[in-house]
C-alpha positions in Angstrom: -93.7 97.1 -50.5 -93.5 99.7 -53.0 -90.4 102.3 -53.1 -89.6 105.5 -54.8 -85.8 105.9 -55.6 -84.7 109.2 -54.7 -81.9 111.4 -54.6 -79.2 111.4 -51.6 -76.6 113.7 -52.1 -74.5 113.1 -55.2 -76.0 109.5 -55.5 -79.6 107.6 -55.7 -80.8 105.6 -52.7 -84.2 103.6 -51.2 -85.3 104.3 -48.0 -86.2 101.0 -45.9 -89.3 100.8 -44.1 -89.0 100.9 -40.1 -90.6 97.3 -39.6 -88.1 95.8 -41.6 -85.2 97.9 -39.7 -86.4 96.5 -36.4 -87.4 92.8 -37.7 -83.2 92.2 -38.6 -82.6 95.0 -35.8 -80.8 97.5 -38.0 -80.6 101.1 -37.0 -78.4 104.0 -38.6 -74.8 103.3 -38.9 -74.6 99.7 -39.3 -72.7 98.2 -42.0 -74.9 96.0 -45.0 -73.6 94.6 -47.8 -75.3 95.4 -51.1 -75.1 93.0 -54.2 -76.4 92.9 -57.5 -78.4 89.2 -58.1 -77.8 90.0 -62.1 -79.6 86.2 -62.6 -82.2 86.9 -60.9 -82.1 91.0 -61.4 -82.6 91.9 -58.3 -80.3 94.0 -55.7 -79.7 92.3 -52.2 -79.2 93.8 -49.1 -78.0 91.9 -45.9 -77.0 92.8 -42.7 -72.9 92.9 -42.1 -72.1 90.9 -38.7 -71.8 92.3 -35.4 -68.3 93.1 -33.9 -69.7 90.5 -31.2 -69.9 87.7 -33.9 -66.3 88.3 -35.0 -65.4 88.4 -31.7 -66.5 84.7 -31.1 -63.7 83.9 -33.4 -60.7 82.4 -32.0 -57.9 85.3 -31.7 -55.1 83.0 -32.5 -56.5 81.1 -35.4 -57.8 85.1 -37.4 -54.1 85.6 -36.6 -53.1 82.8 -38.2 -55.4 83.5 -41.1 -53.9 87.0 -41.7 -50.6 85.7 -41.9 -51.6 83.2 -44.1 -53.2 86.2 -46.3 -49.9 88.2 -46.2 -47.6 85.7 -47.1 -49.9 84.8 -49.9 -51.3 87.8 -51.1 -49.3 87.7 -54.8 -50.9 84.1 -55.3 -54.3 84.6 -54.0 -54.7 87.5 -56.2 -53.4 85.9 -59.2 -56.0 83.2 -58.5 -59.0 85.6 -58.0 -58.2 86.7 -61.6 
């Protein structure tokens, strides 16, 4: 489906066609994450999660992952690098 890039504000944008919206049930607001596929030079766009999938996850154990996180924050980082 061809697009025209145009201008949005202080930045460039695509709109997506209305089918597409509905088939992944996406409406205004929702979070998407965008990547650049430099490999394949492409950009792809997918849908963020639902609160009510994150929600399925056990309370205790995302606790238990945050901690983990915070007490290892210096490391993690230094292993990202």
């Amino acid at each position: 489906m061809l697009r025209k890039i145009c201008n949005i504000g202080n930045s460039q944008g695509v709109s997506l066609p209305k089918e597409i919206l509905e088939k992944l049930h996406l409406s205004v607001g929702l979070e998407v994450d965008v990547e650049l596929d430099e490999k394949g030079k492409r950009i792809v766009i997918e849908p963020m999660p639902t609160r009510a999938a994150y929600e399925a996850v056990d309370r205790e154990f995302a606790s238990q992952v945050s901690d983990f996180i915070e007490r290892y924050k210096p490391a993690l980082k230094a292993l990202a690098k």
